[in-house]
VOGU-3710 file (C-alpha; in Angstrom, 3 decimals, decimal comma):
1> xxxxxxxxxx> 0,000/0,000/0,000  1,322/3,017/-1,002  0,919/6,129/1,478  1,733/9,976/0,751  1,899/12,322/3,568  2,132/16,083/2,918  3,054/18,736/5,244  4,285/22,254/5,622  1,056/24,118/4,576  -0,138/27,308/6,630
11> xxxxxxxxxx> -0,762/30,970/6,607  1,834/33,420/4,733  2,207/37,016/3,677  1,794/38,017/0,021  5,384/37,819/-1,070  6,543/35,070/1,592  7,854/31,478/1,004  6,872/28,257/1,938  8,259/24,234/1,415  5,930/21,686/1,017
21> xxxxxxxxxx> 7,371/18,019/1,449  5,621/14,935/0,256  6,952/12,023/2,065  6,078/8,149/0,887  6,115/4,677/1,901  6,825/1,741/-0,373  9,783/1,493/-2,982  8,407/2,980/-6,162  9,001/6,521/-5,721  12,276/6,655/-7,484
31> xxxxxxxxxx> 10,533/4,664/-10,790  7,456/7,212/-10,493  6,123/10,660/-11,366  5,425/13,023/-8,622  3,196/15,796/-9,041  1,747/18,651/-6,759  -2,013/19,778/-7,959  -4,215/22,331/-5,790  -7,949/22,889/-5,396  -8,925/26,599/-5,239
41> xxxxxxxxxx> -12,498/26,865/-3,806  -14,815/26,787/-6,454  -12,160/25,422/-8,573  -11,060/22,137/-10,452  -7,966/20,604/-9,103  -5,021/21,726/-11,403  -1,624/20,430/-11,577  1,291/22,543/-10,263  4,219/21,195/-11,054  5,799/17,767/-11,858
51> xxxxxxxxxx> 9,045/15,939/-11,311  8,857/13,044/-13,700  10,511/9,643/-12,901  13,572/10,569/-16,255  14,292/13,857/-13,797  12,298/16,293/-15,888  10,159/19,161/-14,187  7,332/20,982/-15,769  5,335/23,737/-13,864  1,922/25,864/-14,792
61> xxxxxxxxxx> 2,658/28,789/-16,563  0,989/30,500/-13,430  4,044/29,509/-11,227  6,979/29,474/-13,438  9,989/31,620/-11,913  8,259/31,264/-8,554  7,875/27,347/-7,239  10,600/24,837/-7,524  9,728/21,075/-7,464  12,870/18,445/-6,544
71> xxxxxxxxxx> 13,068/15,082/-5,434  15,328/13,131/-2,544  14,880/9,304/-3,907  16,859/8,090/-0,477  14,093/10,100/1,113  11,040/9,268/-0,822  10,112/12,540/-0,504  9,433/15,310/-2,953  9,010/18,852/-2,004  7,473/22,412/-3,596
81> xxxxxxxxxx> 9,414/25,527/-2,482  7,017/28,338/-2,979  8,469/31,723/-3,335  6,906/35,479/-4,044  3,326/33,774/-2,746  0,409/35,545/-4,489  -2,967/35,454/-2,500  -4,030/33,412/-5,742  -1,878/30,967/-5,363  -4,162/30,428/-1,839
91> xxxxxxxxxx> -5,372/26,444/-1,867  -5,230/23,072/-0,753  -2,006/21,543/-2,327  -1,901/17,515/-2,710  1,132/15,520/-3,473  0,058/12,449/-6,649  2,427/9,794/-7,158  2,018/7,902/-10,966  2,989/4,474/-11,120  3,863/2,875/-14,290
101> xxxxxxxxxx> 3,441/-0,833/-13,755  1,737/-3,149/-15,393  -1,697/-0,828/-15,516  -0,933/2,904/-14,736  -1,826/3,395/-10,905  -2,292/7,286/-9,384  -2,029/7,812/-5,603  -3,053/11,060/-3,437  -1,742/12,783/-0,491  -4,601/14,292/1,964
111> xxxxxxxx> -3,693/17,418/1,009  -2,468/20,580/2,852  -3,820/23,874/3,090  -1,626/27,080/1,775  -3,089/30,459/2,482  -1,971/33,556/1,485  -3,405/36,477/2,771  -2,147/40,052/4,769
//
């Protein structure tokens, strides 16, 4: 069974930073994707940023320059640094972890809040 545990979500100042880490359990992380997605009230989940299992990153336009996503395989844990926080950037941030076995297989963290706000 494959867990994902987020943490490091909380309150901030518009311009402040935060790190998100992702930590999992079992010993596919370093032969899967890991993504961060957020939920905006009102809004559909979007992806963030991913770290892909070849060590490739992509990020939304909406964050480029600003959020960095990196990996620690001896950790099994990935992590967002969030930089120059916009109060839109305010929602609840999940960690996904893609499998490619056999059948594709997508697991979710249970999420952590970010809010930005003066």
């Amino acid at each position: 069974q494959v867990q994902l545990v987020e943490s490091g979500g909380g309150l901030v100042q518009p311009g402040g930073s935060l790190r998100l880490s992702c930590a999992t359990s079992g010993i596919i992380f370093r032969i899967s994707d890991m993504g961060w997605y957020r939920q905006a009230p009102g809004k559909e989940r979007e992806l963030v940023a991913v770290s892909t299992r070849g060590d490739t990153t992509d990020y939304a336009d909406s964050v480029k320059g600003r959020f960095t996503i990196s990996r620690d395989n001896a950790k099994n844990t990935v992590y967002l640094q969030m930089n120059s926080l916009k109060p839109e950037d305010t929602a609840v941030y999940y960690c996904k972890l893609t499998y490619y076995g056999v059948t594709k297989r997508d697991y979710w963290g249970q999420g952590t809040q970010v809010t930005v706000s003066s």
